[in-house]
C-alpha positions as a Markdown table, in Angstrom:
| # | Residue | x | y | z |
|---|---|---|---|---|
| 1 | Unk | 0.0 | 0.0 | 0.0 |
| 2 | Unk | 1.1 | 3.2 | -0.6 |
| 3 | Unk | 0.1 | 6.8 | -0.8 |
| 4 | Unk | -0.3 | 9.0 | -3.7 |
| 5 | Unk | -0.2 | 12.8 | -4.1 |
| 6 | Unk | -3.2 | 13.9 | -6.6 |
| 7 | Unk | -4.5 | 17.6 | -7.6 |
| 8 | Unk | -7.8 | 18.4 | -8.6 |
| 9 | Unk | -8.9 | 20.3 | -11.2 |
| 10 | Unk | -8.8 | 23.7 | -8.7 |
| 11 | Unk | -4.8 | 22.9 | -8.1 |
| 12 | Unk | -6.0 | 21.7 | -4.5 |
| 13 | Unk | -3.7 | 18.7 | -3.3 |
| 14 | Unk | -4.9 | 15.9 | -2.1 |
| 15 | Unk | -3.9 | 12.1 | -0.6 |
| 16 | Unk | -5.2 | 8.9 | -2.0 |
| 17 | Unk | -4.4 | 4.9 | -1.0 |
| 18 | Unk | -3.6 | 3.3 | -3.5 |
| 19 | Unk | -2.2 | -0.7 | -3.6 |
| 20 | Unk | -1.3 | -3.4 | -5.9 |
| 21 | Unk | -4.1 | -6.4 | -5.5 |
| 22 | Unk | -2.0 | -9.0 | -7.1 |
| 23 | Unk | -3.7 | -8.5 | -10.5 |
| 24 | Unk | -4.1 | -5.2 | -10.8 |
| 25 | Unk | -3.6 | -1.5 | -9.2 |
| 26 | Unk | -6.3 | -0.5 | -7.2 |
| 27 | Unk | -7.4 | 2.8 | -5.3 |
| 28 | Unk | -9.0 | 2.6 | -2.0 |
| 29 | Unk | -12.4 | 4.5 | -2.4 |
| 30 | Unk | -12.2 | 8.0 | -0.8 |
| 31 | Unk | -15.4 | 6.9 | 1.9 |
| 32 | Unk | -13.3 | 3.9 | 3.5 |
| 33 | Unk | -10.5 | 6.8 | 4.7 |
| 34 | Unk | -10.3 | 10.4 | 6.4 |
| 35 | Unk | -9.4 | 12.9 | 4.5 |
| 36 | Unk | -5.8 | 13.7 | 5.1 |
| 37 | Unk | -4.3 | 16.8 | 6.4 |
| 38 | Unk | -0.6 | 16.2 | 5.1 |
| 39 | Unk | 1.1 | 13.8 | 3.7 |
| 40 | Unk | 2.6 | 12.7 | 7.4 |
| 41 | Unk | -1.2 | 12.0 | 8.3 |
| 42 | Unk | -1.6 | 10.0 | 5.6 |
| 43 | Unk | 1.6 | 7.6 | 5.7 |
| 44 | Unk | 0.8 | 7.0 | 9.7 |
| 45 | Unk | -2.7 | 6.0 | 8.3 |
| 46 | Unk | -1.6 | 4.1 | 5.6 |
| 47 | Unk | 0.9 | 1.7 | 8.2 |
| 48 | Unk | -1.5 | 1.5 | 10.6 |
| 49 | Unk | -4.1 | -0.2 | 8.0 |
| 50 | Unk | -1.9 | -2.5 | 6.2 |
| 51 | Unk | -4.6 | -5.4 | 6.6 |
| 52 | Unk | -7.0 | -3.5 | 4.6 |
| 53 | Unk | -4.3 | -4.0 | 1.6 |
| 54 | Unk | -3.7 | -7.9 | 3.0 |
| 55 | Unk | -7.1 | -8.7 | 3.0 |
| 56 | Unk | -8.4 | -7.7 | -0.2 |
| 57 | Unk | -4.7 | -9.2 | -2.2 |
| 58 | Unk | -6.1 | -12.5 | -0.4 |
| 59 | Unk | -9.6 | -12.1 | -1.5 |
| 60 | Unk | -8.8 | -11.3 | -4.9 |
| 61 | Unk | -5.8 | -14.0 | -5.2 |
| 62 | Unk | -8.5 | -16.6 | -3.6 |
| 63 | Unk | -10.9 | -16.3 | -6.4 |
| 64 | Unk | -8.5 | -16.2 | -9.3 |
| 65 | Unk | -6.7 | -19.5 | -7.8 |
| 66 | Unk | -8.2 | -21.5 | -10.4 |
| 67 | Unk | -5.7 | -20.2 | -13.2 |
| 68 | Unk | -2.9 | -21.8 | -11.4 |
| 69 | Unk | -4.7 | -25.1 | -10.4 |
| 70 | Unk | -5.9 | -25.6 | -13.6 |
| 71 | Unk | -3.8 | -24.5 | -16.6 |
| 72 | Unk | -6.2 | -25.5 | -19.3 |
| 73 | Unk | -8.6 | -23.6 | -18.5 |
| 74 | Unk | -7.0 | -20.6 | -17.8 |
| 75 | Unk | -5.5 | -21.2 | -21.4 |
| 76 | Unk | -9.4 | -21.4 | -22.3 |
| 77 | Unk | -9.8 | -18.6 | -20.7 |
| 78 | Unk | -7.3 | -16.5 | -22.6 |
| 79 | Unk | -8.5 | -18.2 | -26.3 |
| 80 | Unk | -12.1 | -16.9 | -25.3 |
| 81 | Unk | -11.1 | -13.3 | -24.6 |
| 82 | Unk | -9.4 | -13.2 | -27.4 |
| 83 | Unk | -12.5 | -14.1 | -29.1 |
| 84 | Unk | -14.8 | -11.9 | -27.5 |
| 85 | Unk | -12.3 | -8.8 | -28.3 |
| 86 | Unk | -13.3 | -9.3 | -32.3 |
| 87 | Unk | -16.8 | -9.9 | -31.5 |
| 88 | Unk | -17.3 | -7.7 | -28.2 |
| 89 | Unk | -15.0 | -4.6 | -28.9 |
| 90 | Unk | -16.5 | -2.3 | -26.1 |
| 91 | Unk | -17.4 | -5.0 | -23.6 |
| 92 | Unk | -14.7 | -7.5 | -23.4 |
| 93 | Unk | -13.1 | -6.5 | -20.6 |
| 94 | Unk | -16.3 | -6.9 | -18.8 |
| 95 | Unk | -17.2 | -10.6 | -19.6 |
| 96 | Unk | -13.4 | -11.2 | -18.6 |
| 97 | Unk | -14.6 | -10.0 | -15.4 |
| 98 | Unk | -17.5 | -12.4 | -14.7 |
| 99 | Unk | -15.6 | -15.4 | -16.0 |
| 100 | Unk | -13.1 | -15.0 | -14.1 |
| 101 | Unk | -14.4 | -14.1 | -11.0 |
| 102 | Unk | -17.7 | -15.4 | -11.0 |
| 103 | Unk | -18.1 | -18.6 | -13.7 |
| 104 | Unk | -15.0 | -20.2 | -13.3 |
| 105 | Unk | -14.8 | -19.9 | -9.3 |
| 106 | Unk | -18.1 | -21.6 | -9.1 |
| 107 | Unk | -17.6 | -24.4 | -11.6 |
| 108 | Unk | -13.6 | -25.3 | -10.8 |
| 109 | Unk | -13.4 | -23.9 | -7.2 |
| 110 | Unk | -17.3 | -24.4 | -5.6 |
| 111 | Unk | -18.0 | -27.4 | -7.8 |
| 112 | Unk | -14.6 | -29.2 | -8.5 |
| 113 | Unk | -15.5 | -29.7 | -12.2 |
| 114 | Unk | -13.1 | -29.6 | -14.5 |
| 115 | Unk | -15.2 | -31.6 | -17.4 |
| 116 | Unk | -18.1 | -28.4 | -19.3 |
| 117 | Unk | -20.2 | -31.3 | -20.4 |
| 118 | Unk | -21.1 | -31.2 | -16.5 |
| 119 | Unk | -21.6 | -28.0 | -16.4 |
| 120 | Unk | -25.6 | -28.2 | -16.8 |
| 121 | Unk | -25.9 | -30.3 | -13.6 |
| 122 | Unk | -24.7 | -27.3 | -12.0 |
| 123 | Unk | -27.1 | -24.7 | -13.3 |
| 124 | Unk | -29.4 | -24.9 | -10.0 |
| 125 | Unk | -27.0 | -24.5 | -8.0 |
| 126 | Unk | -25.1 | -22.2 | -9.7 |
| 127 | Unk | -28.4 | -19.7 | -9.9 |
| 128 | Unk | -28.9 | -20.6 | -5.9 |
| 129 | Unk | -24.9 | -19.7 | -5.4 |
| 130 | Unk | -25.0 | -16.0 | -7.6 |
| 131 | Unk | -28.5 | -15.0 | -5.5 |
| 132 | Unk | -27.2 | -15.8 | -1.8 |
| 133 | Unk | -23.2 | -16.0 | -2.1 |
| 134 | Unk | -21.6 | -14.4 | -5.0 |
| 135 | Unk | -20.2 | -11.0 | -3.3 |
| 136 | Unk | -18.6 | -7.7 | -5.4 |
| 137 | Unk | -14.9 | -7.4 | -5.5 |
| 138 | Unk | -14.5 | -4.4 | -3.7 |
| 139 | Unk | -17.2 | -4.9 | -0.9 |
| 140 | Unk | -17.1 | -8.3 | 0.0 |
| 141 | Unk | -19.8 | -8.0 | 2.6 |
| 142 | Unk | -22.3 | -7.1 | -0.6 |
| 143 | Unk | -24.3 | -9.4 | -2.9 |
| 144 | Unk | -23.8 | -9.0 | -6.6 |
| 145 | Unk | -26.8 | -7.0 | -8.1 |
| 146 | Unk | -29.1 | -9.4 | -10.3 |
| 147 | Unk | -28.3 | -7.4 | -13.1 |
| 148 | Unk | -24.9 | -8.5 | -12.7 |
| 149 | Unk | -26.0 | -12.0 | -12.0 |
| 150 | Unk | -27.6 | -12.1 | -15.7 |
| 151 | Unk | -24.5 | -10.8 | -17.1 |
| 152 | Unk | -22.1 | -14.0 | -15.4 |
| 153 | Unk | -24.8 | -16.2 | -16.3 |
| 154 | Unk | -24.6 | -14.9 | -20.0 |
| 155 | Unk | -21.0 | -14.8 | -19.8 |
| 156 | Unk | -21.4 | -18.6 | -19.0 |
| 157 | Unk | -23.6 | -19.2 | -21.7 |
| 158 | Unk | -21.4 | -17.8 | -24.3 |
| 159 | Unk | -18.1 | -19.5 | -23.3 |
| 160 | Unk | -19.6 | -22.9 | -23.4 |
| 161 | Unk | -20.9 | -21.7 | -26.9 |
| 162 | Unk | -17.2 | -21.1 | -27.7 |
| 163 | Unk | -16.0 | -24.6 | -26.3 |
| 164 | Unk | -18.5 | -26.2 | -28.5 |
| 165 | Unk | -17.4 | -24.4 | -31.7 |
| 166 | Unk | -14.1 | -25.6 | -31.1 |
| 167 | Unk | -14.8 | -28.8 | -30.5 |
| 168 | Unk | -13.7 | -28.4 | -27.3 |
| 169 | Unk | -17.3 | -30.2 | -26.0 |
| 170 | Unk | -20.0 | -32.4 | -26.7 |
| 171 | Unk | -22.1 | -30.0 | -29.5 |
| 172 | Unk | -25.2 | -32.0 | -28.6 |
| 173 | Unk | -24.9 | -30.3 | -25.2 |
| 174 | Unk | -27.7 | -27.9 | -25.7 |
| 175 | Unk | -28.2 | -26.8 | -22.2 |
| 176 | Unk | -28.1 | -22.9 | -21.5 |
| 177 | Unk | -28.8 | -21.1 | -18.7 |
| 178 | Unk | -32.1 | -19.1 | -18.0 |
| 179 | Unk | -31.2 | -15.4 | -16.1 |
| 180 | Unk | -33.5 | -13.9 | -13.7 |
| 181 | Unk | -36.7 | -12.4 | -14.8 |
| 182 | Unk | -37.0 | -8.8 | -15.4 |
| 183 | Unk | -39.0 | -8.0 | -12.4 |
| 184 | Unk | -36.4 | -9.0 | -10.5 |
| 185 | Unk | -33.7 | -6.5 | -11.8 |
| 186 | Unk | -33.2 | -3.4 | -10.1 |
| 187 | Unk | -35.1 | -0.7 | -12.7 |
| 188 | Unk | -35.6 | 2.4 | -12.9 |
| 189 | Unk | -38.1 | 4.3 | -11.2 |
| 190 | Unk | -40.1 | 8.1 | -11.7 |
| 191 | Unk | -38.0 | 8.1 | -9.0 |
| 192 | Unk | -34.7 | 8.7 | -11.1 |
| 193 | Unk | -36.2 | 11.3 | -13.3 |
| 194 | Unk | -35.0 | 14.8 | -13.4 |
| 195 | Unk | -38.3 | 17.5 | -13.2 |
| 196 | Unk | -37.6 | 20.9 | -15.3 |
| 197 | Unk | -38.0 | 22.7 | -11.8 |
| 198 | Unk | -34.9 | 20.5 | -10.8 |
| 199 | Unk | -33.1 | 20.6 | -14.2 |
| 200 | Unk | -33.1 | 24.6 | -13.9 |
| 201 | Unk | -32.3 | 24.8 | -9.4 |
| 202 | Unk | -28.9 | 22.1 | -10.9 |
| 203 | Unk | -28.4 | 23.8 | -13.8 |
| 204 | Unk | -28.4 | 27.9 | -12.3 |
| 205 | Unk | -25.7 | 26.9 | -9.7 |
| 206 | Unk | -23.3 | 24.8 | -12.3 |
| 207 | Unk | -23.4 | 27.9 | -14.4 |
| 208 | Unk | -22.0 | 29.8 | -11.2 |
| 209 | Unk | -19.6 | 27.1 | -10.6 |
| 210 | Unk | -18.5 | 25.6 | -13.7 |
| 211 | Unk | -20.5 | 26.8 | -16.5 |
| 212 | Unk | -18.8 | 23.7 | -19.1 |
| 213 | Unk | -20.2 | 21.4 | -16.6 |
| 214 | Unk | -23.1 | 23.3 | -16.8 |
| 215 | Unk | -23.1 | 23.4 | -20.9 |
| 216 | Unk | -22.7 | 19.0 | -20.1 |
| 217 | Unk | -25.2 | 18.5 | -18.0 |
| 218 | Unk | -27.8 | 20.6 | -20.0 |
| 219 | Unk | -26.2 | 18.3 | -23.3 |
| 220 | Unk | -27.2 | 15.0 | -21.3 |
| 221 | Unk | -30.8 | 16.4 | -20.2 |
| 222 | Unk | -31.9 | 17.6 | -23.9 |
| 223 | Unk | -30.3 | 14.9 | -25.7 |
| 224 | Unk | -30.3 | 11.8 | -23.6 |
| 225 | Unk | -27.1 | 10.8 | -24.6 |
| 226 | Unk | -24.4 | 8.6 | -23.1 |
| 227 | Unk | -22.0 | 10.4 | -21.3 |
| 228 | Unk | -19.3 | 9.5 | -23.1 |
| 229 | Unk | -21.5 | 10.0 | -26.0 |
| 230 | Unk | -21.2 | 13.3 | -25.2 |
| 231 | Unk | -17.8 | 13.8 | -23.9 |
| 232 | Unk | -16.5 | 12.8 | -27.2 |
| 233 | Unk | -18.3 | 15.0 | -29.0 |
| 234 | Unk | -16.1 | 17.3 | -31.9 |
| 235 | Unk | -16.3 | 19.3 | -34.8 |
| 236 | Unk | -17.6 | 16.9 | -36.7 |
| 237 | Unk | -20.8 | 16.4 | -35.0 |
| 238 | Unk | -22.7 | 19.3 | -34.9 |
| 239 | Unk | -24.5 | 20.7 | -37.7 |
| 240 | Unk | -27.5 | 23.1 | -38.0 |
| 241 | Unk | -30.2 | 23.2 | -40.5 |
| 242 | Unk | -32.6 | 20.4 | -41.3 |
| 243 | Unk | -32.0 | 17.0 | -40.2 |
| 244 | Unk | -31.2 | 15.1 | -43.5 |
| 245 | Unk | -33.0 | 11.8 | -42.5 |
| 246 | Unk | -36.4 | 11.9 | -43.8 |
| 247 | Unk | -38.0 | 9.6 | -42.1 |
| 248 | Unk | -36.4 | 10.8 | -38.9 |
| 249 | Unk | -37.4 | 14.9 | -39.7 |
| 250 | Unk | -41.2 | 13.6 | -40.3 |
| 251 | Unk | -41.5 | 11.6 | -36.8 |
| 252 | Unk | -40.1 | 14.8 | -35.6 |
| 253 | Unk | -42.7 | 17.1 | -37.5 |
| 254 | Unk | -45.6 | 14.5 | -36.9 |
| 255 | Unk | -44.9 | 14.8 | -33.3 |
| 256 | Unk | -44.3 | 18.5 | -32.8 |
| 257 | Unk | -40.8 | 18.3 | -31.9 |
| 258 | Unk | -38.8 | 21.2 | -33.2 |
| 259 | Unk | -35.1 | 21.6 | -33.3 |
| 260 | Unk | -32.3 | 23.9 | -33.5 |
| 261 | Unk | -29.7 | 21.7 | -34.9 |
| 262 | Unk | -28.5 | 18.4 | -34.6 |
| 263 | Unk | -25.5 | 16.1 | -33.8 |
| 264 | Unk | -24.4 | 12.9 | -36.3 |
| 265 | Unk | -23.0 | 10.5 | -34.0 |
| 266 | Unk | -20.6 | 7.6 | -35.6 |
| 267 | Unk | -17.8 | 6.6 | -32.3 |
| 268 | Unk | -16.8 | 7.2 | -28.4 |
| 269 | Unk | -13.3 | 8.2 | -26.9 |
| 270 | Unk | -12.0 | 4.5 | -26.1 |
| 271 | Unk | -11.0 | 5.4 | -23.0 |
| 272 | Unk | -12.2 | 7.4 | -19.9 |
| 273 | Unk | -9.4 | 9.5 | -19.7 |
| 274 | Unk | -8.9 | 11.5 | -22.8 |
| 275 | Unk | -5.2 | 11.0 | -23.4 |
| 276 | Unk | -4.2 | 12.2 | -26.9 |
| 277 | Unk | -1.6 | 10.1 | -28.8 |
| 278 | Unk | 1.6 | 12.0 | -30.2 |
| 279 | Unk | 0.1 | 12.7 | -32.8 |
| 280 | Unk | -2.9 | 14.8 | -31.3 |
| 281 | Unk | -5.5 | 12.2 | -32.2 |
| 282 | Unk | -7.5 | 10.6 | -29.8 |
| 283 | Unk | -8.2 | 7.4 | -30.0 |
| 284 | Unk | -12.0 | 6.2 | -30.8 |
| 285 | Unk | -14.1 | 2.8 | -30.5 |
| 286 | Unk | -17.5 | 2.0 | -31.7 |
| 287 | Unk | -20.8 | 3.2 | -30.0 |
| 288 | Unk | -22.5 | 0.9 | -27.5 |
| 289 | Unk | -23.8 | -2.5 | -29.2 |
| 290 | Unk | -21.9 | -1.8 | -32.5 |
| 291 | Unk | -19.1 | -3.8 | -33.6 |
| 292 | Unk | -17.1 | -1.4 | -36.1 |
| 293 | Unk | -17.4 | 2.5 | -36.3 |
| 294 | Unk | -19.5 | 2.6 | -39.7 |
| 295 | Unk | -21.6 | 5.7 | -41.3 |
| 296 | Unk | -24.2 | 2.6 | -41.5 |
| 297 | Unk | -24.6 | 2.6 | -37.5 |
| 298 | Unk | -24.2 | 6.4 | -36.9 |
| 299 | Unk | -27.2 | 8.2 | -35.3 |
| 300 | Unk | -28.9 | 11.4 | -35.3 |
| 301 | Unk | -29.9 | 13.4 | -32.2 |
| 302 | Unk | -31.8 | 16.5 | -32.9 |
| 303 | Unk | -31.2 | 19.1 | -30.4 |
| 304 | Unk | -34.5 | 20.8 | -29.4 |
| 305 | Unk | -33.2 | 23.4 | -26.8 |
| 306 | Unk | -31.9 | 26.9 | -28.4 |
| 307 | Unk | -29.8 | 27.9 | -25.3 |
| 308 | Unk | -27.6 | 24.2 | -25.5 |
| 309 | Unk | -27.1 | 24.6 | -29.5 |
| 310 | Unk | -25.8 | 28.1 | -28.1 |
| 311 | Unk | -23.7 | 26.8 | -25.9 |
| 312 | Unk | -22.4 | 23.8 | -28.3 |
| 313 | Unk | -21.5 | 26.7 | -30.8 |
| 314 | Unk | -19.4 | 28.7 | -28.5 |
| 315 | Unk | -17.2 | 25.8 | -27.7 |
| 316 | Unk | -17.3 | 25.2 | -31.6 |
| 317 | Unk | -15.7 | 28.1 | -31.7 |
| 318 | Unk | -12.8 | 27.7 | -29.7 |
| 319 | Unk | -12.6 | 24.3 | -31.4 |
| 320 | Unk | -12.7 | 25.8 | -35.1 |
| 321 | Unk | -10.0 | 28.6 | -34.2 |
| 322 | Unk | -7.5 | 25.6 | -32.9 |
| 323 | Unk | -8.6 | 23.8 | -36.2 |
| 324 | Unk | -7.3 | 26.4 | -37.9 |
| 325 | Unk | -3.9 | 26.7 | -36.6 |
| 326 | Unk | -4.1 | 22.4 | -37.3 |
| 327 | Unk | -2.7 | 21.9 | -33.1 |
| 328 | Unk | -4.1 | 18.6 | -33.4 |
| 329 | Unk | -3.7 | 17.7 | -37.1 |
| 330 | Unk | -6.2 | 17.8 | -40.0 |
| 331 | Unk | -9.1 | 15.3 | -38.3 |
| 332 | Unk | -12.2 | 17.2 | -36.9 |
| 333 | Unk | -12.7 | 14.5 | -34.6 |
| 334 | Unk | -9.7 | 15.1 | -32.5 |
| 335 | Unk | -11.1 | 18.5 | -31.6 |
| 336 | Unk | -13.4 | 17.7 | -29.1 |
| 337 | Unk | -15.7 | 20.6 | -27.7 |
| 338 | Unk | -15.7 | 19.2 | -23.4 |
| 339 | Unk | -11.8 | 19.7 | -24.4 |
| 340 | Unk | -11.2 | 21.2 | -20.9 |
| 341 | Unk | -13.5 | 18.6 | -19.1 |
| 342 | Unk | -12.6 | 15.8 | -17.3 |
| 343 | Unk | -14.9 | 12.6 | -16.0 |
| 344 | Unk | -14.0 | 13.0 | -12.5 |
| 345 | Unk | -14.6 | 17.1 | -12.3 |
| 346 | Unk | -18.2 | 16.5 | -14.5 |
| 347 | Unk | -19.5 | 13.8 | -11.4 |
| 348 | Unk | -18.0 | 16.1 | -8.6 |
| 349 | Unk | -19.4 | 19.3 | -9.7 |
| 350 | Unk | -22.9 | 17.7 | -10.1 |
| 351 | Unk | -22.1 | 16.4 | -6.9 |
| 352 | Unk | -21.7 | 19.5 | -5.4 |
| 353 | Unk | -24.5 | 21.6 | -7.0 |
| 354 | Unk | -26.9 | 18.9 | -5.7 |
| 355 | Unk | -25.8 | 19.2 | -2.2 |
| 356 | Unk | -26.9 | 22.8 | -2.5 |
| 357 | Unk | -30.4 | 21.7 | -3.0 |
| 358 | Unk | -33.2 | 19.5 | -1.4 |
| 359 | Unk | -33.0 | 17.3 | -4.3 |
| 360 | Unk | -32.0 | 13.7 | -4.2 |
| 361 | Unk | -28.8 | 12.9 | -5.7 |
| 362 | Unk | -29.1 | 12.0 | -9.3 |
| 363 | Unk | -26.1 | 10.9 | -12.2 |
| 364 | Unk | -26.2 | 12.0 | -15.4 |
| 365 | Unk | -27.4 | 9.0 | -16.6 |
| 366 | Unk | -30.5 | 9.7 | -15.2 |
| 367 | Unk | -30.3 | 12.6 | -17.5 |
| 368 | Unk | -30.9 | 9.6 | -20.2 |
| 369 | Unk | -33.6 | 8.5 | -18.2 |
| 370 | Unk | -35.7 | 11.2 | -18.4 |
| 371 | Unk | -35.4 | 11.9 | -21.9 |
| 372 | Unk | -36.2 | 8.6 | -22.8 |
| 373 | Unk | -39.4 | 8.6 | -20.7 |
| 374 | Unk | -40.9 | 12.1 | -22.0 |
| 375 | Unk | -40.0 | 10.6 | -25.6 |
| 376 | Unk | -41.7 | 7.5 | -24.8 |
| 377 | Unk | -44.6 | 9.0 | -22.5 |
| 378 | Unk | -45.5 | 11.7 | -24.7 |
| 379 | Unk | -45.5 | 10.2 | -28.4 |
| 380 | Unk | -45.7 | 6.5 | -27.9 |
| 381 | Unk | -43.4 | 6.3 | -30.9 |
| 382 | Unk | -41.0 | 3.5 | -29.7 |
| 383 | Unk | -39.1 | 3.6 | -33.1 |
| 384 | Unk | -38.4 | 6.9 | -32.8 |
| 385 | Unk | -36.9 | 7.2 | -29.2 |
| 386 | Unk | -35.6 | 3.6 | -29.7 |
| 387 | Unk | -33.1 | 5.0 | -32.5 |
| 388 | Unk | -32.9 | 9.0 | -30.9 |
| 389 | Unk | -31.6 | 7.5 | -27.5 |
| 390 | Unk | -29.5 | 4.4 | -29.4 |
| 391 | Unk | -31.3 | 1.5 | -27.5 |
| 392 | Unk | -30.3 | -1.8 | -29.0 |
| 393 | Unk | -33.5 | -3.4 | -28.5 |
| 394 | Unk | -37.1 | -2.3 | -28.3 |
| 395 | Unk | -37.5 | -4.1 | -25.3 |
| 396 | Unk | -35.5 | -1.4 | -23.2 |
| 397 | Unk | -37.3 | 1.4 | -25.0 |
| 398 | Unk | -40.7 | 0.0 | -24.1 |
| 399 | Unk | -39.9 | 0.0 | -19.8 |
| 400 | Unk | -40.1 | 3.7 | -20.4 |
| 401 | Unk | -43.9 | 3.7 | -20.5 |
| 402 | Unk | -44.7 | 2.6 | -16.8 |
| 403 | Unk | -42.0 | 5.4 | -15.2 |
| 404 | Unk | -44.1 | 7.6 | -17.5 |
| 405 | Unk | -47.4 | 6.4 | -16.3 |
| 406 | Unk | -45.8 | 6.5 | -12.6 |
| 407 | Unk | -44.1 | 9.9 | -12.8 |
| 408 | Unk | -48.3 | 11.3 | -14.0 |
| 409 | Unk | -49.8 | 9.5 | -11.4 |
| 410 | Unk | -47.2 | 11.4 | -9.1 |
| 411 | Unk | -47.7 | 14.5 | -10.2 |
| 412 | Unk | -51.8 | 13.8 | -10.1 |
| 413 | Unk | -51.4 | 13.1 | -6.6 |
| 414 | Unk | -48.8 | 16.4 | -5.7 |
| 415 | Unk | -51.4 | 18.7 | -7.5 |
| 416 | Unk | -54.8 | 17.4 | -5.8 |
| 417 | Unk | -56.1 | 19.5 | -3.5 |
| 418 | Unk | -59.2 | 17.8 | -0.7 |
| 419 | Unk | -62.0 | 20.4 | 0.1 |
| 420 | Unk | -65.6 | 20.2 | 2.0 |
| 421 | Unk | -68.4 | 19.3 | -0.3 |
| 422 | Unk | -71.0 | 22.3 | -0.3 |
């Protein structure tokens, strides 16, 4: 364990915990210690809680035994990933996550079986094991959200596809695994949507405090992007005039929606943190669900507020004058408009401006939410908010309609008033 010197955005210095889990580098979240007063504090700290760093290595090291104790698999393992980064570009590293810490534990580990074709005589208990034992990584004493349960259970599904494709086990081994229903995944609520009354309170105090965090968060409440959707946005996206997809401008018309302008989306930064190569470029991936970055999967997403396609120009504008001097080369896609944004000052800010408030803490995600909902709830044209908000299936699109329902029954209920009956 160690500690590590940090500056925020505001130049303030600051000490985090940081330790080496036997796979990876890991930082101790900022609620499990004090804040730290100098550097002295922290080092006392950090020797005093050397257990904390022993504990989860051993954790960690205890689940991932399996790649020691049995080398085939682990070689599996490795020919599968390998797989899934052709086929699953933007989510590998995520199904390397369940199978290793979930799938294989249970089968090798729980179950001592080394043979797939057994696999299915495990499924029961398997389901039984991710609902009542299966813990996170970094809080052991928490179950695994059933969300994430479907995931390791898909995961699972699509390995044993792989074995079978390579011959690596009986093909007439048809057994997959069910998930867990719907109902029992943790959805969203009316709950998690964002009123206009608490879009405008958020909005008025980022402007005071950060007014490009302000110009992001107002992005993810008109358009219902992704945020990284929207924190790789660049020259190349915005346009004004009339959206060029007919059959997108006449849903539009047909419903009353009316736009300023409008942004072509075709790719994502690849990473998180927005590190340009030497060459100024920044490296891209496809968007969520897409395999390759192709005009054939770009989107459209009209924007239908005049003060954001405002605010989007000015940051054009700075954009356009660096594009002109060619600081990053001749692509229009390496000049991105949140330029001066980072992930980490976009979550604290909104953090911040909400602790200002009575309002509940939302993400921006929930941002997404809530344009997704009014889309759904007030034009019960499923095509058209399935392909404005980039849903991969309709199925998603469609859960929208009972937050709608529930966020009017809400609002029924806030405005009625009981009076004597004359």
């Amino acid at each position: 364990m160690a500690v590590e010197i940090r500056k925020r955005t505001q130049g303030e210095v600051y000490y985090s915990i940081v330790f080496w889990d036997g796979e990876r580098r890991v930082r101790l979240k900022k609620d499990s210690h004090p804040t730290f007063k100098n550097l002295q504090e922290a080092q006392e700290w950090d020797r005093a809680n050397e257990a904390i760093r022993d504990s989860a290595k051993t954790r960690i090291l205890r689940r991932l035994q399996w790649k020691t104790q049995y080398y085939k698999f682990n070689e599996l393992s490795e020919r599968y990933i390998e797989s899934c980064k052709r086929t699953q570009p933007n989510s590998w590293k995520n199904t390397q996550f369940y199978l290793e810490h979930y799938v294989m534990p249970f089968f090798l580990e729980v179950k001592k079986s080394n043979n797939p074709n057994n696999w299915s005589l495990h499924f029961e208990d398997y389901r039984d094991w991710l609902e009542k034992e299966a813990q996170t990584v970094t809080s052991p004493k928490r179950n695994i959200a059933y969300s994430t349960m479907n995931h390791c259970i898909k995961t699972l599904n699509t390995f044993l596809d792989f074995l079978k494709t390579r011959n690596l086990m009986d093909k007439s081994n048809v057994y997959k695994m069910t998930g867990f229903p719907a109902s029992k995944i943790n959805m969203r609520s009316a709950d998690a949507l964002i009123s206009k009354d608490e879009f405008n309170n958020i909005y008025g105090i980022l402007l005071d405090t950060n007014p490009l965090v302000a110009t992001f968060f107002q992005a993810a409440y008109y358009t219902g992007m992704r945020f990284n959707e929207i924190y790789g946005l660049s020259m190349d996206d915005l346009f004004t005039g009339e959206i060029g997809d007919s059959v997108l401008n006449k849903a539009l018309n047909d419903h009353g929606i009316d736009y300023c302008g409008y942004v072509v989306l075709e790719s994502q930064p690849a990473y998180k943190i927005r590190n340009r190569l030497s060459n100024g470029s920044i490296p891209r991936k496809p968007l969520k669900s897409k395999k390759a970055i192709h005009e054939k999967h770009n989107r459209l997403i009209p924007i239908i507020d005049k003060g954001l396609f405002n605010a989007l120009v000015k940051l054009y504008k700075i954009q356009e004058a660096k594009f002109k001097q060619k600081k990053y080369g001749p692509n229009l896609k390496d000049y991105v408009l949140f330029e001066d944004l980072t992930s980490t000052m976009a979550a604290v800010e909104l953090r911040k401006a909400y602790e200002k408030t009575k309002f509940k803490q939302k993400s921006y995600h929930c941002c997404r939410h809530t344009r997704c909902t009014e889309l759904v709830g007030n034009t019960r044209d499923f095509v058209l908010a399935k392909y404005w908000l980039g849903h991969s299936r309709a199925e998603t699109t469609a859960r929208y309609t009972h937050i709608y329902e529930q966020s009017v029954r809400t609002a029924k209920k806030r405005r009625q008033r009981i009076e004597l009956l004359e």
